[in-house]
N, C-alpha and C positions, 0 to 999 in steps of 0.2 A: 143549308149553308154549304157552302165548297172547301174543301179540307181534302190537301193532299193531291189534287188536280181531280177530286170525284166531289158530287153533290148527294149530303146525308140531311135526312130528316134527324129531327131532334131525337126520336124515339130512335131513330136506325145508331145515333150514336152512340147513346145513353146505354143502347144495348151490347156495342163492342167494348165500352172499358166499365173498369173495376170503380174508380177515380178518374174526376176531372182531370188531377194533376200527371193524370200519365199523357194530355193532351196539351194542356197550358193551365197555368194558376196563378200564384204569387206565393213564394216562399221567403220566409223572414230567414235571415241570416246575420250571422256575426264576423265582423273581418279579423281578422287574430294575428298579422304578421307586421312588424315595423310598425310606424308610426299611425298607422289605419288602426290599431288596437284600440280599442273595444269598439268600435265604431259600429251602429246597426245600419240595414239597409235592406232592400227587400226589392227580390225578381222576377219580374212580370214576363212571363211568355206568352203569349198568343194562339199558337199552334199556324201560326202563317207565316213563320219563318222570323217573326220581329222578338226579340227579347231587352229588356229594359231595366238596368238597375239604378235604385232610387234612393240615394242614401239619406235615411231617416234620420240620422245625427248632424246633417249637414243641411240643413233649411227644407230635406226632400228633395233637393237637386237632384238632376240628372246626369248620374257619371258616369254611365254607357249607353249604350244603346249601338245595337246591329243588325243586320237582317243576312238571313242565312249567311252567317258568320262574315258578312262586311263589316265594317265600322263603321257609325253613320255621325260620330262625333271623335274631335280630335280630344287624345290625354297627355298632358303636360307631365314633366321629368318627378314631380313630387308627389302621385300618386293620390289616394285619398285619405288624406291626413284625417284622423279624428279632430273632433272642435276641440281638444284641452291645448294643442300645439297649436292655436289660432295666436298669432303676432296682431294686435290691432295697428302698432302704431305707425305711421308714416305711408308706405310703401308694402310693408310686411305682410302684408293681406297674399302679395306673390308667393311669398314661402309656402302656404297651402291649398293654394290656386290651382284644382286640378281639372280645369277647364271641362271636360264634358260634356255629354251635348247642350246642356242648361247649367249654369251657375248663374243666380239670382242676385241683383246688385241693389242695394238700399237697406232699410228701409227708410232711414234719415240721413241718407248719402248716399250720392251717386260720382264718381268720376275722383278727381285728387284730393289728398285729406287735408283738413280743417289747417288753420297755422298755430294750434297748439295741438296737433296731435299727438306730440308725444306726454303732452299731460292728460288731456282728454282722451285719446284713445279714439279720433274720430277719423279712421284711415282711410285709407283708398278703397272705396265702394262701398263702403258699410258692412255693417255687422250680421245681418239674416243667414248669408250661406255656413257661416259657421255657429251657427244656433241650430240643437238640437229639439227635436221637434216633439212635440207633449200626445196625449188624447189620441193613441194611433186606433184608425179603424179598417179592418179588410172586409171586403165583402166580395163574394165569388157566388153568382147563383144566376140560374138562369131567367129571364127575364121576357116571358114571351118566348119567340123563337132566337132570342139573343143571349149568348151567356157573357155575363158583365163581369168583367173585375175591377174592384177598386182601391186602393189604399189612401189616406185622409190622414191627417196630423195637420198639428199648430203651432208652430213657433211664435213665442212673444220678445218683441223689442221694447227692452223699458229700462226702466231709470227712477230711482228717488228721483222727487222734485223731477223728473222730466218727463218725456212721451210715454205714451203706452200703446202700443200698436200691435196687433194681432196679422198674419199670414195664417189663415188657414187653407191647404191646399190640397187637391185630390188629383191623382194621377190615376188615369181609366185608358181602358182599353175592351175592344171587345175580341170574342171568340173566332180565328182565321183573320182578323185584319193584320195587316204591313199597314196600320198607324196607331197611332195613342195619344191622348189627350192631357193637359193642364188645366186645371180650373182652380182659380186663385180669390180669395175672397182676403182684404184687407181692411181692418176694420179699428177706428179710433175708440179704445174703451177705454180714455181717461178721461176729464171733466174742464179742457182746455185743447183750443186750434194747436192742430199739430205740423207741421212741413212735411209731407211725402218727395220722396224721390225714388222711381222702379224704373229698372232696366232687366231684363234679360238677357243674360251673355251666353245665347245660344253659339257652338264652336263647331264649325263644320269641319272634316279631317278627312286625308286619305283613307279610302279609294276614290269619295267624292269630289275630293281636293285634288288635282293634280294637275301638270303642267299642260297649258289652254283646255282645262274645265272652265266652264263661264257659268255666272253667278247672273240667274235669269229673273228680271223684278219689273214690277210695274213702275220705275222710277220716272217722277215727271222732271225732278230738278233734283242732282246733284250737287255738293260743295263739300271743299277738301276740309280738314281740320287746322290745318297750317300749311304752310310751304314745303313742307316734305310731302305731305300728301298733295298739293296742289302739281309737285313735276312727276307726270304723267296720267293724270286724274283720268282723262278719256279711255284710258285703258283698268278703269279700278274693274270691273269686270269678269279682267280677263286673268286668270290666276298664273304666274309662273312657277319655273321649276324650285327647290329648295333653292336658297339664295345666302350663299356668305354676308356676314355682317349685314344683314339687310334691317333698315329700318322701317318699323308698322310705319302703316297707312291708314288713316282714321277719317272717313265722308259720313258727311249728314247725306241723307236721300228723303226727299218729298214724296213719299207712295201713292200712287192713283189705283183704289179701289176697285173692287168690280161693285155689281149691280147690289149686293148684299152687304159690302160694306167692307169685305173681306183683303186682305192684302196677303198674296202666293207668294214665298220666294225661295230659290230653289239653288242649288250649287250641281252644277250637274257634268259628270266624265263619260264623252261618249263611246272613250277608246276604252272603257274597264267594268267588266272585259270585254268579252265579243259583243256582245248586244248591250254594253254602258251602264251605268248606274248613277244616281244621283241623290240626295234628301230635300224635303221641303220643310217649311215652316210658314203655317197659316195662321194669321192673327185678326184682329180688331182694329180699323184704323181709330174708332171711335175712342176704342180703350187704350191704344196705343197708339197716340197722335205723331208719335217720332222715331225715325231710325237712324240708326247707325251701322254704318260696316268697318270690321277691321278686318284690315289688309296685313296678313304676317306672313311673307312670305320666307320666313329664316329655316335654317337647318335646326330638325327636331320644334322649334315654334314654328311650326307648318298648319295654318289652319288660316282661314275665314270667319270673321265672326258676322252674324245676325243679330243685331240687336235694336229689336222694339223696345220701345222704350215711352216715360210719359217727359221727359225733360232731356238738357243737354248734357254732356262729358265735359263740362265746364268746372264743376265741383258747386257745392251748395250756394257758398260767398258770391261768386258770379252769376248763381240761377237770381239768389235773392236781386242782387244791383239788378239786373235786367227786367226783373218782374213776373218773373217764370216759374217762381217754386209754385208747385202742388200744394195744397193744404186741405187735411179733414179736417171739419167740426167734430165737436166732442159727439160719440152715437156714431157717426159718418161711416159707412163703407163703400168701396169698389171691389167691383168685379172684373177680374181679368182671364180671358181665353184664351189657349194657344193649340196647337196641334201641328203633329209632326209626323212626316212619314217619308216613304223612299218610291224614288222614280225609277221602274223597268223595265217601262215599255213604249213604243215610239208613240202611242195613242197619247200616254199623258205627258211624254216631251212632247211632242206638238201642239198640246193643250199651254203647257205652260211658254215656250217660245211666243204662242197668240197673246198674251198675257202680257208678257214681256213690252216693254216703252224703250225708246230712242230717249234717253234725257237733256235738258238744255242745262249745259254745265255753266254752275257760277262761281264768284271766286273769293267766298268768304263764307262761313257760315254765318254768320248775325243776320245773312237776308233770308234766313228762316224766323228770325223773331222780331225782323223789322227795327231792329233797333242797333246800335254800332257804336 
């Protein structure tokens, strides 16, 4: 393995440290300041320069992540709220929305809440990111010539009388990589069809993020969310500078695969620094038949979101009219993969550039579901 710009055998490493952990591991921690209190969370280093915090009280999301002290995801002005200060109703899900490179949307809602939310509780994107997560497992050990780290937890979404839905989730990485892993198992363990809705609200952020960084995808068809996003669609792309009063930009994008099934997409600054930087996120189109990009180009909400997804930002009531919700059977699970890492070098911007599609822009999203 290459660590550090030299190539060590297992045995060669094994014999310069004391502990793994003086190389890369995963250390459990506790946040103890303002409204993060008592919140757990746990961080992955690598020893290739990537580090990753995964907070375990908050669905196992991803509230950091950087690579040799870059940012590889943008953090919202509210920090990471522990789950006791979770607002379900309305809108209030913002209050502790601390975007990150991943915050998890569903699991029985995805996009704007219900029209009794404020009896129900069934708010804007659902409930999982601020559910604390059960059954944690670490596992650190070497594996062949690979030393593997893991961490696993399970958040359940449930209800008297209503769903019972399990995330159970593993975040992996291995030893000297700049990437790491999501592997997400969802599973109906109640004894009645349930409605799924998952998105991923991965949040790309300065250094990646900045004024003409372009947002590199295999998009075969783009379409705005509304008329805001439809004046200037041809340019969703192209990222601008922080921008006064600026209103988000919300596109569906139709992803064209490569040979494995895979969908690349990447936010990439060639000016930062000298030789640019950028992060990717690789998914499933299989498992993740739909995407969404947000466009926020405001002062301090400065970010690009990535979001694979299996449904639209319509909200549940409109998935069901159209025909679109997800559903388990009772026993039923999915499996969903993601993986994330950072661009440094012209070899893999040019990889991803080839990648990259010219889209033919339309002018509504319904003609992704064929129905209007």
């Amino acid at each position: 393995m290459r660590l550090f710009g030299k190539d060590y055998s297992v045995s060669a490493l094994r014999k310069r440290v004391g502990n793994m952990d003086q190389v890369a591991g995963i250390q459990m921690v506790t946040l103890a300041d303002g409204n993060e209190r008592p919140a757990r969370a746990a961080i992955l280093r690598t020893g290739g320069g990537l580090e990753v915090t995964v907070l375990i009280d908050r669905g196992m999301d991803i509230a950091s992540a950087c690579h040799n002290g870059r940012a590889m995801g943008w953090r919202s002005t509210t920090g990471s709220v522990a789950p006791q200060y979770y607002e379900a109703e309305g809108i209030r899900w913002l209050r502790s929305y601390f975007g990150g490179l991943m915050t998890t949307c569903g699991l029985s809602r995805v996009g704007g809440p219900g029209p009794d939310s404020a009896l129900q509780g069934d708010g804007l994107h659902g409930r999982i990111s601020n559910t604390p997560a059960r059954d944690i497992q670490v596992s650190q050990a070497w594996e062949g010539n690979t030393y593997w780290m893991r961490i696993t937890g399970t958040m359940r979404e449930t209800a008297v009388f209503g769903e019972n839905l399990t995330l159970t989730r593993t975040v992996s990485a291995a030893l000297g990589e700049s990437k790491f892993y999501v592997h997400d198992v969802v599973a109906n363990e109640g004894f009645k069809k349930t409605g799924l809705m998952l998105l991923y609200h991965c949040n790309i952020g300065w250094p990646a993020l900045d004024e003409g960084s372009r947002m590199l995808a295999p998009s075969a068809m783009v379409a705005p969310r509304d008329a805001e996003a439809r004046d200037g669609m041809e340019r969703c792309h192209i990222m601008d500078a922080p921008t006064h009063n600026y209103k988000e930009k919300c596109y569906y994008h139709d992803m064209a695969p490569d040979r494995k099934g895979k969908v690349t997409v990447a936010m990439v600054n060639k000016g930062f620094p000298k030789n640019g930087f950028g992060v990717y996120l690789s998914y499933s189109k299989k498992e993740l038949p739909r995407f969404m990009q947000w466009k926020q180009m405001g002062e301090q909400d400065y970010v690009c979101g990535f979001e694979p997804c299996i449904c639209t930002l319509e909200g549940r009531e409109r998935e069901e009219e159209l025909g679109l919700l997800n559903y388990l059977k009772a026993g039923e699970r999915r499996e969903f993969h993601l993986e994330f890492g950072v661009v440094t070098t012209s070899e893999e911007l040019k990889a991803l550039e080839g990648n990259a599609r010219k889209p033919v822009f339309v002018e509504c999203y319904s003609d992704f579901t064929g129905k209007r």
